[in-house]
TIVEXMAR-784476 format. One record per residue: residue number from 1; x, y, z of N, C-alpha, C, O in turn. Coordinates in pm, 1 decimal. Layout:
residues N
{NUM; {X; Y; Z}; {X; Y; Z}; {X; Y; Z}; {X; Y; Z}}
...
end
This chain:
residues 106
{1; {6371.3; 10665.5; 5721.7}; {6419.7; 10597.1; 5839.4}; {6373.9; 10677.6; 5960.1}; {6393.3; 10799.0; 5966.1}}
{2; {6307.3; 10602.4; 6064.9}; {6282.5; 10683.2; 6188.7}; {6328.1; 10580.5; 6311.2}; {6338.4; 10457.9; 6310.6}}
{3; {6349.4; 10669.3; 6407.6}; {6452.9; 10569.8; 6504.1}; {6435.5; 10712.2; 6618.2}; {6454.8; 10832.6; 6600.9}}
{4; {6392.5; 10636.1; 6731.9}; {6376.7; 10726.4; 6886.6}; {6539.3; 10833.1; 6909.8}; {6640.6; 10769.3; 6938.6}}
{5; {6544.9; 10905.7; 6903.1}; {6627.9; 10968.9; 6913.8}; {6779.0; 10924.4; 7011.7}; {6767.4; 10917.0; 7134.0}}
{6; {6917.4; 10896.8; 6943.9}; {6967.0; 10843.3; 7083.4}; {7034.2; 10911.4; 7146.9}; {7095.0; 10857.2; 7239.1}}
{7; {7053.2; 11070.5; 7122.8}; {7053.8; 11128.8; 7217.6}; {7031.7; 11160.3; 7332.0}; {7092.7; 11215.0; 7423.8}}
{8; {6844.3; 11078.0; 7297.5}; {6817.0; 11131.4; 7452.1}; {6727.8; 10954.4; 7510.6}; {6625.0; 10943.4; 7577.4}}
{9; {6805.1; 10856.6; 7460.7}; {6762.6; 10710.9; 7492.7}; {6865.7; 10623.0; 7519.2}; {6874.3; 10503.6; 7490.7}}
{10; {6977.2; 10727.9; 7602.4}; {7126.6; 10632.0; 7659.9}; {7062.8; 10579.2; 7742.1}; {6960.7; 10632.6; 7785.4}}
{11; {7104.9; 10463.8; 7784.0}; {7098.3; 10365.8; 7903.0}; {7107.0; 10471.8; 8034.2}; {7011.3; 10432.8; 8101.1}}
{12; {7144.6; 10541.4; 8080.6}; {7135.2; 10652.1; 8230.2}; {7074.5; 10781.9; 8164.0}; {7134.5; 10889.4; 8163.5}}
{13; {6976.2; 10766.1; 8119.8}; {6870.7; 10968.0; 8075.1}; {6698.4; 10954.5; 8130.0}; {6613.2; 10867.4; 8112.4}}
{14; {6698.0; 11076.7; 8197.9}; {6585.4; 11072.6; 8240.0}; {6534.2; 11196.0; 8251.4}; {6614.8; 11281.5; 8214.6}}
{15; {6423.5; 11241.4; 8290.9}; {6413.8; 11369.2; 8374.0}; {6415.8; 11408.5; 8468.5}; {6341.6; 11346.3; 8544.6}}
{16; {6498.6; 11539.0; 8540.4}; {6520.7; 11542.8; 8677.8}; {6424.9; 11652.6; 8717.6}; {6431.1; 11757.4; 8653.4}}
{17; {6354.2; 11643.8; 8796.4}; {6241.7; 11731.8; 8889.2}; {6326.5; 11852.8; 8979.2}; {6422.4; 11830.0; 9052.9}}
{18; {6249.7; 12019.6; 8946.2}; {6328.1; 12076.9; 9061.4}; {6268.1; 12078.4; 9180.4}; {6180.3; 11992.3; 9175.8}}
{19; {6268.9; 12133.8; 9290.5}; {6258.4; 12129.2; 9390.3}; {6087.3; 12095.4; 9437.7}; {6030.7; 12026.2; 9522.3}}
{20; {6049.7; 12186.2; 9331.8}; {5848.9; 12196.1; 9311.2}; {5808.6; 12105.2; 9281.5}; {5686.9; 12094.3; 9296.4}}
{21; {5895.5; 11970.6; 9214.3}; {5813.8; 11853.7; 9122.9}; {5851.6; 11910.3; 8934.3}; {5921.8; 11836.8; 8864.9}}
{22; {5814.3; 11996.6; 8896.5}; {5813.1; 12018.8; 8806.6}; {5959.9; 11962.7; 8688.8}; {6070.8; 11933.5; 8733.4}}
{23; {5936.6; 11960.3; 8592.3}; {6079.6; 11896.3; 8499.5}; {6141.3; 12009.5; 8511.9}; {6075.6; 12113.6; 8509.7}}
{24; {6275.7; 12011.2; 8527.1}; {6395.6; 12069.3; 8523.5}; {6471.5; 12060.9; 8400.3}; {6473.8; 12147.4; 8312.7}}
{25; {6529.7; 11957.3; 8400.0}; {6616.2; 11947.0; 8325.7}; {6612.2; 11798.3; 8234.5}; {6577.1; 11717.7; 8320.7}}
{26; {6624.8; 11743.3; 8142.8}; {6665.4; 11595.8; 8103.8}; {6849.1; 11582.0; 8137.6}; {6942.1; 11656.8; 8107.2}}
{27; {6845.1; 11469.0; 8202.6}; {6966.2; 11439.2; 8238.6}; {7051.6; 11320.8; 8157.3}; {7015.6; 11206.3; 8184.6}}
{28; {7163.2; 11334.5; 8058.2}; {7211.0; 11199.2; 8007.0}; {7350.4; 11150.8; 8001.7}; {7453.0; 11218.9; 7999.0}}
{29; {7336.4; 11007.9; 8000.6}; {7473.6; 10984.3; 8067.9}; {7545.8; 10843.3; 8020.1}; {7453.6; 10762.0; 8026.0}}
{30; {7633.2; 10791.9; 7987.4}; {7691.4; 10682.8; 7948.9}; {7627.5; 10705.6; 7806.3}; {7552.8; 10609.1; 7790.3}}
{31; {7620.9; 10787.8; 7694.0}; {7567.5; 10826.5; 7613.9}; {7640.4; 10724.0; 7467.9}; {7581.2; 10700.0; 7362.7}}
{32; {7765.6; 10684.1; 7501.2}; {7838.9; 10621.8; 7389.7}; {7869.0; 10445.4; 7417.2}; {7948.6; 10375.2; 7354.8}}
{33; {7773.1; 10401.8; 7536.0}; {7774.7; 10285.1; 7547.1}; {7717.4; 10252.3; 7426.7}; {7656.0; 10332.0; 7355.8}}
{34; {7744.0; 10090.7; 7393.2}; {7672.6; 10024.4; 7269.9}; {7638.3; 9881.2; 7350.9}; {7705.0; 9781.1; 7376.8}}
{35; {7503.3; 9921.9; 7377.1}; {7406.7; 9822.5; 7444.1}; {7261.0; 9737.7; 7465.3}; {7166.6; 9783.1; 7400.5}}
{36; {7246.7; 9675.3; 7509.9}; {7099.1; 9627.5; 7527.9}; {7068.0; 9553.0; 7641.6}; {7111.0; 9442.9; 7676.0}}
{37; {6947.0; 9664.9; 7722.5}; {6931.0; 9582.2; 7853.0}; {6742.1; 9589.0; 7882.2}; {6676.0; 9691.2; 7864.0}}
{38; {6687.0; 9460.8; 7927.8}; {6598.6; 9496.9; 7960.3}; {6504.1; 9616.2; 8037.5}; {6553.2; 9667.7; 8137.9}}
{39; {6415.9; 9645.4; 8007.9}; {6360.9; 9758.4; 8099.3}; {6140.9; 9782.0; 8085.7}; {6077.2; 9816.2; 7986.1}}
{40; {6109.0; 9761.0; 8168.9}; {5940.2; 9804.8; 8154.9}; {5946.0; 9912.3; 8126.9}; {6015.6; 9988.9; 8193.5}}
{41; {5893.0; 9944.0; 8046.1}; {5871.4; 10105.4; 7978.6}; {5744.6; 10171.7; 8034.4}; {5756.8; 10293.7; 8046.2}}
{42; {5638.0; 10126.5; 8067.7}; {5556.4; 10140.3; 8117.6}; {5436.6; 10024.9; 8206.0}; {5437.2; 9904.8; 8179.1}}
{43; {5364.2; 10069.6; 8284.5}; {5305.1; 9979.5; 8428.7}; {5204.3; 9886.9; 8372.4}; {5152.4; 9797.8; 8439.5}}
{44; {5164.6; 9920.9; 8186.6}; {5089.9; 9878.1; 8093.2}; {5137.6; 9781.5; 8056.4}; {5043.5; 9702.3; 8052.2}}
{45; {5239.6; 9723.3; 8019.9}; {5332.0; 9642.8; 8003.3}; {5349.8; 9544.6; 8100.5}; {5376.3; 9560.3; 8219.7}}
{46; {5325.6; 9400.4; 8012.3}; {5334.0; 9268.5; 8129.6}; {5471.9; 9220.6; 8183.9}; {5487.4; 9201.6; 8304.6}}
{47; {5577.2; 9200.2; 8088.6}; {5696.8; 9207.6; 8104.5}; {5790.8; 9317.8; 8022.8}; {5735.5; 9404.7; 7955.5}}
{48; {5876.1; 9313.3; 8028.2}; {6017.1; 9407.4; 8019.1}; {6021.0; 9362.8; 7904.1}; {5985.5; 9247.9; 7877.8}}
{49; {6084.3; 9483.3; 7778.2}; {6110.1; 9452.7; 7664.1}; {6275.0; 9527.2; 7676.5}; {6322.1; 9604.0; 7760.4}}
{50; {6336.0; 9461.3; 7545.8}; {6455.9; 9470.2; 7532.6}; {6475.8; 9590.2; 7477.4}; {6412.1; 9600.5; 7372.5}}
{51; {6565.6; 9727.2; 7516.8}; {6583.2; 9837.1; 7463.0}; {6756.3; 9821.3; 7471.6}; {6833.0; 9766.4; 7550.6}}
{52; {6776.7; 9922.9; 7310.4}; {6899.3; 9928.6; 7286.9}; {6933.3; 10039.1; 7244.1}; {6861.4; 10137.9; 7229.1}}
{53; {7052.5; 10027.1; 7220.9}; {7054.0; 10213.1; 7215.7}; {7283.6; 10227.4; 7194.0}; {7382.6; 10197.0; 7260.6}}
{54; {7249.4; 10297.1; 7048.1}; {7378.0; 10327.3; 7010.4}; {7389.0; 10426.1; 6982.2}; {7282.6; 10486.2; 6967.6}}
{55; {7502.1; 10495.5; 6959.8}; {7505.6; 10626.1; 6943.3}; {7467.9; 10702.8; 6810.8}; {7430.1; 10631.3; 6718.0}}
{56; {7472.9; 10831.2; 6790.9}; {7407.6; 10844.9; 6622.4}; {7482.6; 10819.3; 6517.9}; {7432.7; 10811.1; 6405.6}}
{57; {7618.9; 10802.3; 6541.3}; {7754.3; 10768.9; 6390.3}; {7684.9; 10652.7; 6349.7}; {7679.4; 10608.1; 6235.1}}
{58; {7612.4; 10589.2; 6489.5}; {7622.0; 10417.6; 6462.5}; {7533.5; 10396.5; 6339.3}; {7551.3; 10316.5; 6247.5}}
{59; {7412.7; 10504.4; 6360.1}; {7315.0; 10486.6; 6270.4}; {7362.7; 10485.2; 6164.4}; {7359.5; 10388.7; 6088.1}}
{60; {7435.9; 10635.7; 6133.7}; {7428.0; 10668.4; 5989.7}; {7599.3; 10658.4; 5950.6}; {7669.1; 10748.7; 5904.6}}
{61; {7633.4; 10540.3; 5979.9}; {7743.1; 10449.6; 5948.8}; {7646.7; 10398.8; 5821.4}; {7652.8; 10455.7; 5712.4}}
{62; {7605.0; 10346.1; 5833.2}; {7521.2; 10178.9; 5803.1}; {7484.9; 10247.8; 5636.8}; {7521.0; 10195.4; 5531.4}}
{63; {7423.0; 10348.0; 5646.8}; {7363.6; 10359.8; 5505.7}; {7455.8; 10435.1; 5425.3}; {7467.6; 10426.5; 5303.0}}
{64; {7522.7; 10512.4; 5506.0}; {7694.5; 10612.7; 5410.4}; {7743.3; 10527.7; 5387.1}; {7807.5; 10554.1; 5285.4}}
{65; {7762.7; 10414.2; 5419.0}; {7855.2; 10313.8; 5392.5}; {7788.8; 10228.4; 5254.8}; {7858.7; 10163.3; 5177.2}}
{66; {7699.4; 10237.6; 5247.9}; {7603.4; 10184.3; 5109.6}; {7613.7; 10270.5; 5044.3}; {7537.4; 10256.8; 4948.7}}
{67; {7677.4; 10374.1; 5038.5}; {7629.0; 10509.2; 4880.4}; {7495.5; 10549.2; 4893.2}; {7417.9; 10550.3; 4797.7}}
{68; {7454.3; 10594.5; 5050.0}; {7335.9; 10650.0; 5020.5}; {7364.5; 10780.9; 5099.1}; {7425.2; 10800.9; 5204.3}}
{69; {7279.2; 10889.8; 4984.5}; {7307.4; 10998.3; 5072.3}; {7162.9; 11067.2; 5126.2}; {7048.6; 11073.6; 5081.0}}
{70; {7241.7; 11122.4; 5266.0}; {7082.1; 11196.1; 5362.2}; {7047.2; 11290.7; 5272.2}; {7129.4; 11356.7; 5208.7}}
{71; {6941.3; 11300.0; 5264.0}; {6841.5; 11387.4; 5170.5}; {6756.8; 11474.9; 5271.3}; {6704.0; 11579.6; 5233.8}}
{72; {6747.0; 11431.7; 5390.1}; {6653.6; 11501.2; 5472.8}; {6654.6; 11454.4; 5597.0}; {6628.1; 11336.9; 5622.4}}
{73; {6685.7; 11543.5; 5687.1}; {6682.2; 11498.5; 5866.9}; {6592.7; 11550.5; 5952.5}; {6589.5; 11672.1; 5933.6}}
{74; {6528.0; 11522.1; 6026.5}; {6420.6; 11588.7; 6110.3}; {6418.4; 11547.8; 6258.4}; {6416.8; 11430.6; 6295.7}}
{75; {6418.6; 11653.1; 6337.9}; {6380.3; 11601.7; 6468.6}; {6247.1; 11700.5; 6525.4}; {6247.9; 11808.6; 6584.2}}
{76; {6128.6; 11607.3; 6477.5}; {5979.5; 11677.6; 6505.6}; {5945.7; 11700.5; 6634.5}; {5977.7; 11608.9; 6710.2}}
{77; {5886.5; 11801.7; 6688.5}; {5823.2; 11833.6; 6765.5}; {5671.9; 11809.4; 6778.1}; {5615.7; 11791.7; 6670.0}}
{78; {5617.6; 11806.4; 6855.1}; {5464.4; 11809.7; 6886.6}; {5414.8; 11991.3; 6887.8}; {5452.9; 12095.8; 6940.5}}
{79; {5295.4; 11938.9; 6782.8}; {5234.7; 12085.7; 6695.8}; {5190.4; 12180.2; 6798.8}; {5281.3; 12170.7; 6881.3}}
{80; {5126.7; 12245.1; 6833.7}; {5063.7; 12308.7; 6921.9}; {4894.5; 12241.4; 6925.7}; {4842.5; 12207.1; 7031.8}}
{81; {4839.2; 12233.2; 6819.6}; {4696.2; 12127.1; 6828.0}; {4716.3; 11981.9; 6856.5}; {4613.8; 11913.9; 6861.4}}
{82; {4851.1; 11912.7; 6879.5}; {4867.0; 11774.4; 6932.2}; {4909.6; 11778.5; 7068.6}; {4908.2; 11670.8; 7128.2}}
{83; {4957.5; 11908.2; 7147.4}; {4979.1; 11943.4; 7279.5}; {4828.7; 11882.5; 7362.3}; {4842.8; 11779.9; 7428.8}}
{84; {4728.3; 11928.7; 7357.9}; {4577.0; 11884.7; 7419.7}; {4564.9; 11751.0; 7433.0}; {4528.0; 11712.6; 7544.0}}
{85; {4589.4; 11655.7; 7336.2}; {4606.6; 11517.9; 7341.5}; {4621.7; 11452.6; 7431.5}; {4541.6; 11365.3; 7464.9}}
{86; {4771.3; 11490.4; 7516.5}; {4787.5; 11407.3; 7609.9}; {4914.8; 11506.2; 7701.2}; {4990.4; 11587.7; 7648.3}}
{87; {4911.0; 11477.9; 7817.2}; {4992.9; 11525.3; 7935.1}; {5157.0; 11513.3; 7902.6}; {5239.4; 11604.8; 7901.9}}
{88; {5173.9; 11394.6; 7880.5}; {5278.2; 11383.2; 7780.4}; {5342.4; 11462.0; 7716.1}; {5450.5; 11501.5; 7759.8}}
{89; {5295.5; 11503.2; 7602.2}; {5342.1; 11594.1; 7496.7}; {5406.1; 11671.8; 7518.6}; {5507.9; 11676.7; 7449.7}}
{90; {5383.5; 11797.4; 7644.5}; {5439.0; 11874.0; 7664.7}; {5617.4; 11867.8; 7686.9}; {5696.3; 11960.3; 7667.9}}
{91; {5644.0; 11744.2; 7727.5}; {5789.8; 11683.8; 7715.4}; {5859.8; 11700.1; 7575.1}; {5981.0; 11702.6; 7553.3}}
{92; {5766.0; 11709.6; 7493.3}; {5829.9; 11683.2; 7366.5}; {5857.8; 11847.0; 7312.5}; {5924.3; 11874.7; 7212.7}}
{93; {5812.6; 11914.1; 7373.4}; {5846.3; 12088.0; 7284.5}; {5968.1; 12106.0; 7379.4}; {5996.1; 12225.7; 7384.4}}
{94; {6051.3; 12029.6; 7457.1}; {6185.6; 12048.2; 7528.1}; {6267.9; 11989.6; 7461.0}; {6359.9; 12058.5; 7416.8}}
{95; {6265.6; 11827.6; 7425.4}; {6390.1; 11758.9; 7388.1}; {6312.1; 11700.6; 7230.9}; {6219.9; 11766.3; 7182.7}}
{96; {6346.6; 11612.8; 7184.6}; {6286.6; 11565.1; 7049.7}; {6326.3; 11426.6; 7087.3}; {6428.0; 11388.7; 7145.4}}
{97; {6199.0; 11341.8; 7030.6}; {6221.6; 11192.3; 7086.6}; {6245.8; 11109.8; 6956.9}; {6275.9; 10990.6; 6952.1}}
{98; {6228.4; 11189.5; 6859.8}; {6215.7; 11077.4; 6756.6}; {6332.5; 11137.2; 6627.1}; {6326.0; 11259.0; 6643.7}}
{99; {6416.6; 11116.6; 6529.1}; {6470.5; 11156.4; 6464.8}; {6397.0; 11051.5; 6314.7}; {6367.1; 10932.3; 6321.7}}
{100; {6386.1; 11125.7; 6212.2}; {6370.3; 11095.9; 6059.0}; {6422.0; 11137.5; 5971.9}; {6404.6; 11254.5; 5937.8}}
{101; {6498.6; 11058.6; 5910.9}; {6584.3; 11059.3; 5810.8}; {6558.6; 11051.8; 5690.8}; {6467.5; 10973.4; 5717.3}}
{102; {6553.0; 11059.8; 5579.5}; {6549.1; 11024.0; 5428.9}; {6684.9; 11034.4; 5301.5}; {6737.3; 11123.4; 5234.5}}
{103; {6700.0; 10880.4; 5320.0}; {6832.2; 10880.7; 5200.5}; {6760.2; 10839.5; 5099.9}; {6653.7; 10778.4; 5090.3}}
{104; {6862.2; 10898.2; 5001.1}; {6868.8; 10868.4; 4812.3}; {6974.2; 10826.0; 4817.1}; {7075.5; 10871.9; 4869.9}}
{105; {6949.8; 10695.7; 4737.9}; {7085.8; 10642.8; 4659.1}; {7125.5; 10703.9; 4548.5}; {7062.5; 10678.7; 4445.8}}
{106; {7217.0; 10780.3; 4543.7}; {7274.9; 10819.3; 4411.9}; {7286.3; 10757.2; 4277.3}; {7342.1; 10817.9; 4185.9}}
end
């Protein structure tokens, strides 16, 4: 199972710039709403897609509740040879965007 992290994909989280421009801090907020609201994710994008975003019990409600147990959790980082790639990346050795899971059913 992989799913954008929702720690850091509440409806109010962003990054806040310090004084220089540079990232400061990630900022997050209304973190336990259970919602879905449109939003352009990027200027690439013709219209707004629907993003949602629950908290993490919500996730792993769903499959504990089936008799399955986590076998393995991960929240990956970007390698040091996938840093060059793109400008981007560098965001990702601060917070973790993506979480992966692996259940066994007993």
């Amino acid at each position: 199972m992989s799913i954008t992290h929702p720690c850091f994909s509440a409806p109010v989280s962003r990054w806040v710039p310090d004084a220089g421009g540079s990232l400061e801090v990630f900022a997050v907020d209304r973190y336990f709403d259970r919602i879905a609201w449109p939003a352009k994710i990027t200027s690439a994008f013709r219209a707004p897609v629907l993003r949602r975003h629950r908290p993490l019990e919500d996730y792993l409600a769903a499959p504990l509740a089936c008799g399955l147990r986590l076998a393995e959790f991960q929240e990956p980082s970007v390698t040091p040879e996938e840093l060059p790639l793109s400008p981007r990346f560098a965001r990702l050795t601060r917070i973790p965007y993506f979480l992966f899971m692996r259940w066994i059913k007993d």
